[in-house]
N, CA, C and O atoms as CSV, one atom per row, in Angstrom:
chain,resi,resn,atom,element,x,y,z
A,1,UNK,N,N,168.248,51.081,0.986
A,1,UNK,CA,C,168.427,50.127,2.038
A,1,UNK,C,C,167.892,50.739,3.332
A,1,UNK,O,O,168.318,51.776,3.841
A,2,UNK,N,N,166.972,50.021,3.772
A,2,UNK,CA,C,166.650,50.607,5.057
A,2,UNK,C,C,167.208,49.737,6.482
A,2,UNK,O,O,167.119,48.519,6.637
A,3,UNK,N,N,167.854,50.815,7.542
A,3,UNK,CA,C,168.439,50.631,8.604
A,3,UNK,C,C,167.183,50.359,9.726
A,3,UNK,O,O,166.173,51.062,9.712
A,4,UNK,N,N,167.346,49.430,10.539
A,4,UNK,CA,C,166.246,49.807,11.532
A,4,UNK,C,C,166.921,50.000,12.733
A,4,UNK,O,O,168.111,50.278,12.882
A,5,UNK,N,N,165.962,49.809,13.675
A,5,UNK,CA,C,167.213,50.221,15.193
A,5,UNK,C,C,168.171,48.997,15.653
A,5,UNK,O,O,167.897,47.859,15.273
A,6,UNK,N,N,169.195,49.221,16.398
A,6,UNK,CA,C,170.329,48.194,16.028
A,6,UNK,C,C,169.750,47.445,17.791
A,6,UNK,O,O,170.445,46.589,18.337
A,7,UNK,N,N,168.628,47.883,18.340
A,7,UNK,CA,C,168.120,46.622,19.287
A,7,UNK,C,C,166.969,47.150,19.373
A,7,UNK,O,O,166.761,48.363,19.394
A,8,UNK,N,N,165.919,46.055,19.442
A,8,UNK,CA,C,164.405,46.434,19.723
A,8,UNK,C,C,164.895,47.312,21.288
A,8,UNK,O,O,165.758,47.260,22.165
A,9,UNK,N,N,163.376,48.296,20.795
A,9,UNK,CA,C,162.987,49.325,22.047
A,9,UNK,C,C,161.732,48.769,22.720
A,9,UNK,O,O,160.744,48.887,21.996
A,10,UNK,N,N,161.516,48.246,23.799
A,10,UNK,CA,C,160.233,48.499,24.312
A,10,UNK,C,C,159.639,49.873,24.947
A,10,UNK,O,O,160.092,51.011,24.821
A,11,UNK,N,N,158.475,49.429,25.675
A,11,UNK,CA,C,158.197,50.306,26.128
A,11,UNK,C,C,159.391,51.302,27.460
A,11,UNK,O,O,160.006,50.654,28.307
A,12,UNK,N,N,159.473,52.421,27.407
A,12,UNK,CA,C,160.093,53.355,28.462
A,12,UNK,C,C,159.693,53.410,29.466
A,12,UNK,O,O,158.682,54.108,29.381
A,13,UNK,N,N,159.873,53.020,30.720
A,13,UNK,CA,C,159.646,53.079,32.158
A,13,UNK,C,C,159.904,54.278,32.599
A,13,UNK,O,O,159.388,54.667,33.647
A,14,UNK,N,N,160.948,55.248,31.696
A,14,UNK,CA,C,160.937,56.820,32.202
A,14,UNK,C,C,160.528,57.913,30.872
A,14,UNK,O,O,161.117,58.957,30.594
A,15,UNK,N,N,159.507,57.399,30.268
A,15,UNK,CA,C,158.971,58.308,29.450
A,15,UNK,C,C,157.966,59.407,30.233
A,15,UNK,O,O,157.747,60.587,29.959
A,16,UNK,N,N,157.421,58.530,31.354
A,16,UNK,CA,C,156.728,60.044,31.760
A,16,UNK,C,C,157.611,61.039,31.961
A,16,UNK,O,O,157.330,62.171,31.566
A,17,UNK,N,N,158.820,60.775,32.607
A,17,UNK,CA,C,159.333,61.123,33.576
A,17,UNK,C,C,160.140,62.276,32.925
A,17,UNK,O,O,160.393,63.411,33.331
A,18,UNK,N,N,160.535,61.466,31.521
A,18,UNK,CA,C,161.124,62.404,30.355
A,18,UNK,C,C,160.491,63.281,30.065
A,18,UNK,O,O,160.879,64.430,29.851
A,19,UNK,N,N,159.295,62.816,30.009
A,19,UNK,CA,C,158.221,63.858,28.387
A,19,UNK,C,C,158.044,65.300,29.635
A,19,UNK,O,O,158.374,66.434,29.285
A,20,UNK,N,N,157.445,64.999,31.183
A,20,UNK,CA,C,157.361,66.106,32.238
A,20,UNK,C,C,158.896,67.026,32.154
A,20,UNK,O,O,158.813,68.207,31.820
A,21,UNK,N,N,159.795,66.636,32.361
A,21,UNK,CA,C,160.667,67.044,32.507
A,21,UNK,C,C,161.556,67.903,31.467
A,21,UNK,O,O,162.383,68.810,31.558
A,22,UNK,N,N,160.816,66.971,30.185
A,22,UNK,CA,C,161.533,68.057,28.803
A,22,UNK,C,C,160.255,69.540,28.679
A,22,UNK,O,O,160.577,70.580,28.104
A,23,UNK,N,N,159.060,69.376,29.227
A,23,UNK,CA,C,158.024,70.211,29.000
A,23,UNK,C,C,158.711,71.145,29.748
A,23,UNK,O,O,159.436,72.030,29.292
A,24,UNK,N,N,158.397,70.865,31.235
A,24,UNK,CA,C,159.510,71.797,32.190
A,24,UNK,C,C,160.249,72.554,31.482
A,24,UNK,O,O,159.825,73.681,31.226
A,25,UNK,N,N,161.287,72.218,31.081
A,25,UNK,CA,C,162.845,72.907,31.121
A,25,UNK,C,C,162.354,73.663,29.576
A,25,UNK,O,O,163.239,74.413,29.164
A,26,UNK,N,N,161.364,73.611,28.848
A,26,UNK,CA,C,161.374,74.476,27.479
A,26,UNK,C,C,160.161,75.253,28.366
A,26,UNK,O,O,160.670,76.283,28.807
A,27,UNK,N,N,159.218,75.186,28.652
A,27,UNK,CA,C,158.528,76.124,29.318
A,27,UNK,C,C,159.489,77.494,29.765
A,27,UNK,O,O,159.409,78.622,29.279
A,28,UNK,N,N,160.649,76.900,31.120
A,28,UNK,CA,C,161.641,77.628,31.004
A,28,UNK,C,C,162.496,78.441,29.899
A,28,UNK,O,O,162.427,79.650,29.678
A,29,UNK,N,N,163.072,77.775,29.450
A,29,UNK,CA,C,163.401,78.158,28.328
A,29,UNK,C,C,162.867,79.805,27.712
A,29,UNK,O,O,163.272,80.963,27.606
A,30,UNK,N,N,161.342,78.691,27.339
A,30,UNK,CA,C,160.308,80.125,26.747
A,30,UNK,C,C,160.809,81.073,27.242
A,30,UNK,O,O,161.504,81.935,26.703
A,31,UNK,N,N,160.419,80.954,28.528
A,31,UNK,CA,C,160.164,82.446,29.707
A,31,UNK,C,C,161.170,83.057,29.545
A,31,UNK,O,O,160.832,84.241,29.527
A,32,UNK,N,N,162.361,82.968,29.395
A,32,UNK,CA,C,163.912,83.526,29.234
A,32,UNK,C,C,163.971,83.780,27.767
A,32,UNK,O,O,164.478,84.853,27.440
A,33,UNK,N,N,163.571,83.037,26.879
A,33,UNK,CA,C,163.280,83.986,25.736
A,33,UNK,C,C,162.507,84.737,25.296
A,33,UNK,O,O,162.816,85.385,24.296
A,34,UNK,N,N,161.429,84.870,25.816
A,34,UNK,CA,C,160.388,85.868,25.810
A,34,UNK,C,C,160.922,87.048,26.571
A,34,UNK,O,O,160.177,88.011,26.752
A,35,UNK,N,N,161.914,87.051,26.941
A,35,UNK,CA,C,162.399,88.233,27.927
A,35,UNK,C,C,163.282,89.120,27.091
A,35,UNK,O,O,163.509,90.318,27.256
A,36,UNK,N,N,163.789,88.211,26.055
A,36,UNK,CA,C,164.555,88.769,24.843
A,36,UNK,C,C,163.614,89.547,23.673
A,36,UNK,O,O,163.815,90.581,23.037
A,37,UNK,N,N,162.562,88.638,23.677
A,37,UNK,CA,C,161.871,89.080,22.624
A,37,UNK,C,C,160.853,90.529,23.095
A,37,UNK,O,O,160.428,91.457,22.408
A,38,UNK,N,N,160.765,90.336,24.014
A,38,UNK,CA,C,159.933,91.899,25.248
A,38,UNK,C,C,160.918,92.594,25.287
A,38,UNK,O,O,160.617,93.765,25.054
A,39,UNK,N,N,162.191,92.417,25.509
A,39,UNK,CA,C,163.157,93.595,26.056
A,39,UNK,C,C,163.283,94.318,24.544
A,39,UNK,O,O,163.340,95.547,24.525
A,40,UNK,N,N,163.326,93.609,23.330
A,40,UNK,CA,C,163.186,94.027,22.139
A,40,UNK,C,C,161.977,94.837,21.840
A,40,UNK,O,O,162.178,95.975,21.417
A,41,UNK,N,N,160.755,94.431,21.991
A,41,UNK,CA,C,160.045,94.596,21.283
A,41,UNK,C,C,159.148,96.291,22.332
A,41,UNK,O,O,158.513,97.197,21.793
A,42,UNK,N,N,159.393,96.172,23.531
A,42,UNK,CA,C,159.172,97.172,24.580
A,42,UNK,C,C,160.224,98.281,24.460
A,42,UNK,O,O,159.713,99.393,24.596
A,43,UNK,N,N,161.528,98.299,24.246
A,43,UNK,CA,C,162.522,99.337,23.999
A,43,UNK,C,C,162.690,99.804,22.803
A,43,UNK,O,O,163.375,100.812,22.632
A,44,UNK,N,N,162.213,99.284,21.979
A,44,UNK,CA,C,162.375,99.430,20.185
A,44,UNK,C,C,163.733,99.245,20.111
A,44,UNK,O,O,164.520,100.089,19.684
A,45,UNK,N,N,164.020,98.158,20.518
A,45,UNK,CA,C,165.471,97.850,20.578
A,45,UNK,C,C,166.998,98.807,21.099
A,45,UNK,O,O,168.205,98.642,20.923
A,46,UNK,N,N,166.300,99.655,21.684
A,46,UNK,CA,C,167.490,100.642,22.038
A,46,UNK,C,C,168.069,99.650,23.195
A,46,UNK,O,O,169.154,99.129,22.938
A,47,UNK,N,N,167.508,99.362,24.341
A,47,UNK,CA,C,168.264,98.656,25.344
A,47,UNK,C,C,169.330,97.103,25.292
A,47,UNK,O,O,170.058,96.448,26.037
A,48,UNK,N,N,168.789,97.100,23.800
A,48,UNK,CA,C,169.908,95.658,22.812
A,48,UNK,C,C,170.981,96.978,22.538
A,48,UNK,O,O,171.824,96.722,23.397
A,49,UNK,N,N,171.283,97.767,22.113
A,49,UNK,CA,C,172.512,98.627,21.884
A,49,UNK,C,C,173.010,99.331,22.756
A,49,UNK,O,O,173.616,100.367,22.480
A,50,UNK,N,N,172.789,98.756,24.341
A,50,UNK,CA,C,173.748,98.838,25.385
A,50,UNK,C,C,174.942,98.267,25.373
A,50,UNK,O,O,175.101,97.048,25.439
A,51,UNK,N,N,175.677,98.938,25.306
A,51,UNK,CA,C,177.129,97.505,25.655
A,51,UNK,C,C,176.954,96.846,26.956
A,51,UNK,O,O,176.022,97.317,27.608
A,52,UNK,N,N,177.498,96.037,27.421
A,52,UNK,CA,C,177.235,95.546,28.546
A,52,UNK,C,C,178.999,94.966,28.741
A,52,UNK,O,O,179.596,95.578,29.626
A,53,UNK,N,N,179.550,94.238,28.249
A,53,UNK,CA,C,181.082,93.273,28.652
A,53,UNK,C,C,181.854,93.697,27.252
A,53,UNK,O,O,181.263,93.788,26.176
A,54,UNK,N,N,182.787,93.858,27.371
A,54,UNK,CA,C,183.845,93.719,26.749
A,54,UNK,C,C,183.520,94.320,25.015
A,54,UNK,O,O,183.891,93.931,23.907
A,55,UNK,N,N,182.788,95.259,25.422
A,55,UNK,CA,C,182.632,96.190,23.988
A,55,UNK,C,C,181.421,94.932,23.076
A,55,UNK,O,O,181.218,95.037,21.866
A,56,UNK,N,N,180.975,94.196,23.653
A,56,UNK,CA,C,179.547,93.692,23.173
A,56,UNK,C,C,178.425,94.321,24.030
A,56,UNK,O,O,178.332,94.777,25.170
A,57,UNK,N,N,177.426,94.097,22.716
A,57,UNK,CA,C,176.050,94.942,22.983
A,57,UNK,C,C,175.052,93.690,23.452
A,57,UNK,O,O,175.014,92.476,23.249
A,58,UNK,N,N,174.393,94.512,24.073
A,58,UNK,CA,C,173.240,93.737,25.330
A,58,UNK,C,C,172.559,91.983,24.588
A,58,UNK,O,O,172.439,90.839,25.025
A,59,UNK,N,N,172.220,92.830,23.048
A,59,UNK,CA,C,171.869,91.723,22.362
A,59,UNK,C,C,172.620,90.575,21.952
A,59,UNK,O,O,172.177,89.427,21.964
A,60,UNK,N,N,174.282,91.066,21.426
A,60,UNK,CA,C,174.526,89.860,21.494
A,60,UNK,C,C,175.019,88.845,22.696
A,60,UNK,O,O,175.362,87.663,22.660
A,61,UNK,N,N,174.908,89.833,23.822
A,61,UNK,CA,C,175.478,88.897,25.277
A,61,UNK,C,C,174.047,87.969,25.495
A,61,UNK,O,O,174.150,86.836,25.966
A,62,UNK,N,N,172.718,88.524,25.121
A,62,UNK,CA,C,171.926,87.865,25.776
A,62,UNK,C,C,171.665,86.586,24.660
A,62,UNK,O,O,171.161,85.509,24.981
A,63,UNK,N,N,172.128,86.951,23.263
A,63,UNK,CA,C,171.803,85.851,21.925
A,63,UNK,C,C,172.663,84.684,22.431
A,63,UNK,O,O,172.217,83.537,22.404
A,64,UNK,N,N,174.088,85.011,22.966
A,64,UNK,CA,C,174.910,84.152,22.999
A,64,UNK,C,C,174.436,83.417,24.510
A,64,UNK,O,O,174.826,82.249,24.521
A,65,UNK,N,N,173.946,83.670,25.356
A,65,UNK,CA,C,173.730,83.480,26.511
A,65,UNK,C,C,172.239,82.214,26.101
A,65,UNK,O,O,172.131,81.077,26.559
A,66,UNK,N,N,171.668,82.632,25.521
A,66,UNK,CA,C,170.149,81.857,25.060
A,66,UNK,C,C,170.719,80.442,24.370
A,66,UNK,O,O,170.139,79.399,24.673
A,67,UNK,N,N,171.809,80.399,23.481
A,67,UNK,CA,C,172.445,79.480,22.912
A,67,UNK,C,C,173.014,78.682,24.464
A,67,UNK,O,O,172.382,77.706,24.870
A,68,UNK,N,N,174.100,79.140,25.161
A,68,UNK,CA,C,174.672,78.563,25.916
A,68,UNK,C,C,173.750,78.143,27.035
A,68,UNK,O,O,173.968,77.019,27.489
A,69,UNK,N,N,172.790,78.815,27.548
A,69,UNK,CA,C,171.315,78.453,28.497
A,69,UNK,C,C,170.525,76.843,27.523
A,69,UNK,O,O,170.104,75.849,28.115
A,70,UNK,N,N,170.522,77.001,26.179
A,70,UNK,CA,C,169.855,75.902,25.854
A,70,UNK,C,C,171.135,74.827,26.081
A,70,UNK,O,O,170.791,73.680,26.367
A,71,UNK,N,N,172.400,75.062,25.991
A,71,UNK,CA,C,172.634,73.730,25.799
A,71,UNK,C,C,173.378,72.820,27.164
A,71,UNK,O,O,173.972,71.742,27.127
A,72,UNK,N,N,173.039,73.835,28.485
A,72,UNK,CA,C,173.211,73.713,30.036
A,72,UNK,C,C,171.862,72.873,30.000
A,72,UNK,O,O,171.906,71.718,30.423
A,73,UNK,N,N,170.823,73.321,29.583
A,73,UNK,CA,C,169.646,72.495,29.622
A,73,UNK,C,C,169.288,71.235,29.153
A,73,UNK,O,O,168.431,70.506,29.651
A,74,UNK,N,N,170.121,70.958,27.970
A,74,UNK,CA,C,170.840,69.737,27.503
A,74,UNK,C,C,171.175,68.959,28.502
A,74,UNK,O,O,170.568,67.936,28.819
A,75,UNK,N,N,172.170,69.411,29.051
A,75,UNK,CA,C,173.043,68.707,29.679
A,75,UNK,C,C,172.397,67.872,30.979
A,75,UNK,O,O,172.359,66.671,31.242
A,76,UNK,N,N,171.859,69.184,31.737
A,76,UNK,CA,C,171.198,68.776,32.950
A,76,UNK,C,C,169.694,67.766,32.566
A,76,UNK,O,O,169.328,66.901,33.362
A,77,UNK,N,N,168.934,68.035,31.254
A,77,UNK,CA,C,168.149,67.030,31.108
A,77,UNK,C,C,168.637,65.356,30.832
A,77,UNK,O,O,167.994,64.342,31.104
A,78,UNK,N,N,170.096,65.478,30.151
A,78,UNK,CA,C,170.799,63.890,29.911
A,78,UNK,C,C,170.604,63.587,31.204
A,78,UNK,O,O,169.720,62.839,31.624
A,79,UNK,N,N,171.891,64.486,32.227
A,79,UNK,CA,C,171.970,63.644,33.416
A,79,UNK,C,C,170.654,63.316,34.520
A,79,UNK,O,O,170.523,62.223,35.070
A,80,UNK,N,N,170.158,63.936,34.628
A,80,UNK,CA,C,168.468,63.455,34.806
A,80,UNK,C,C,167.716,62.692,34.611
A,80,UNK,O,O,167.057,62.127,35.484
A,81,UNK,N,N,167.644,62.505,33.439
A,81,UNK,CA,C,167.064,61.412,32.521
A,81,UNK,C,C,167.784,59.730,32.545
A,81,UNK,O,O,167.053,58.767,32.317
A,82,UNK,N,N,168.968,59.586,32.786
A,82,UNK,CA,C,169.863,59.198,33.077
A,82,UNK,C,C,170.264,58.242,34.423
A,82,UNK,O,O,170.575,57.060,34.570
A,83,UNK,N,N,170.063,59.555,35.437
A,83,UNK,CA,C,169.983,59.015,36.726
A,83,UNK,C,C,168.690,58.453,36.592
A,83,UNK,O,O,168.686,57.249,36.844
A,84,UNK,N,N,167.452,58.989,36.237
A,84,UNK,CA,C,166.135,58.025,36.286
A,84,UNK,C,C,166.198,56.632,35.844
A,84,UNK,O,O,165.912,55.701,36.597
A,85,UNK,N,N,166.456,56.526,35.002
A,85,UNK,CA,C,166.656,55.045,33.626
A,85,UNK,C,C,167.547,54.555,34.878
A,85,UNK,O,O,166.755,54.051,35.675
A,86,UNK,N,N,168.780,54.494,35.357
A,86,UNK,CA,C,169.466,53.469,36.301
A,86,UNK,C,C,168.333,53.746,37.911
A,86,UNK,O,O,168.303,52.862,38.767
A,87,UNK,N,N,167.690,54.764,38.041
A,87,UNK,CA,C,167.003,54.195,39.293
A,87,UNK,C,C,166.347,53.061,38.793
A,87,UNK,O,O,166.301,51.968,39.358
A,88,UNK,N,N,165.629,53.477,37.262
A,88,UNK,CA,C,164.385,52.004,37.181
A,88,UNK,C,C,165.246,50.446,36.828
A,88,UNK,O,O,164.862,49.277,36.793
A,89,UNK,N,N,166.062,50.857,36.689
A,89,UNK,CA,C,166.441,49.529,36.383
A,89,UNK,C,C,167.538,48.684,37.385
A,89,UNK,O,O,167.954,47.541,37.196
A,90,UNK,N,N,167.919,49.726,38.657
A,90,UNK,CA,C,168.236,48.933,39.642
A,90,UNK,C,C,170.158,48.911,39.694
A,90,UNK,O,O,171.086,48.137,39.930
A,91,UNK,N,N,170.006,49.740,39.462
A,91,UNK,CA,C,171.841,50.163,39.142
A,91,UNK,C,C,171.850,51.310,39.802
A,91,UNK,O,O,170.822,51.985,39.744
A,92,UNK,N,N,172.776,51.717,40.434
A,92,UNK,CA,C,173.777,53.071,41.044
A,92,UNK,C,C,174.497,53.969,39.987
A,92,UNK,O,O,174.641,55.179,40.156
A,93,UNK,N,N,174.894,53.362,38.999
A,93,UNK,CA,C,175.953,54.657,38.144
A,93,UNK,C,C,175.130,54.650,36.881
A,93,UNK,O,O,175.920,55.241,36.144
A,94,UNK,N,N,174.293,54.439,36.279
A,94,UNK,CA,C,173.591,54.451,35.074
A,94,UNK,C,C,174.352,53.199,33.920
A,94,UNK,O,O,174.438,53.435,32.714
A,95,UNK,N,N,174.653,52.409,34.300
A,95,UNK,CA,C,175.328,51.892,33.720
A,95,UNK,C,C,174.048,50.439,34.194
A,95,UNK,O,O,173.518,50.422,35.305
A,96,UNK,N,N,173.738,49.273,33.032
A,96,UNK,CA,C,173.216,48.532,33.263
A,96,UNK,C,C,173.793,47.243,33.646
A,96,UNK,O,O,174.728,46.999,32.884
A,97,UNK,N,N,173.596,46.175,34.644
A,97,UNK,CA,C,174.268,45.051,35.045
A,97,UNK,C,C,174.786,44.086,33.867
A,97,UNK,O,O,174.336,43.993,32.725
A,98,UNK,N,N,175.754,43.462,34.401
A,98,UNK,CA,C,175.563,42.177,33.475
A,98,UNK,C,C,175.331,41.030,33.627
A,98,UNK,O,O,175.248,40.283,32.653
């Protein structure tokens, strides 16, 4: 049985606005993980077997930090994306008229 979408989509009035903005924030992204993958790959990993907090080592503060950095980036891309879609459509709280 095939499902289709439960309301036609037209075209997106904030797809540019999206597609720039998701490029952005993983570009970012990259750069902050490439910093993981250099700090690794430049120390031969000795500077990952620093402790740094609470008897964890450098690597896993920065593994857990890369997880929690992607999903701040989440967040701030919804509400973004979000506030755009109610600028185009003429609403204040993202919420559409009735």
């Amino acid at each position: 049985m095939h499902h289709g979408p439960a309301q036609d989509s037209g075209p997106d009035p904030a797809g540019r606005y999206k597609t720039r903005l998701g490029v952005v924030m993983f570009i970012i992204y990259c750069v902050v993980y490439a910093g993981f993958v250099f700090t690794n790959v430049l120390t031969e990993g000795r500077a990952m077997q620093v402790i740094v907090v609470a008897g964890l080592n450098l690597a896993v503060v920065y593994g857990v930090g890369l997880i929690v950095f992607a999903l701040v980036l989440a967040l701030i891309y919804n509400a973004l994306c979000t506030r755009k879609e109610a600028e185009l459509a003429g609403t204040d709280d993202g919420e559409e008229r009735a």
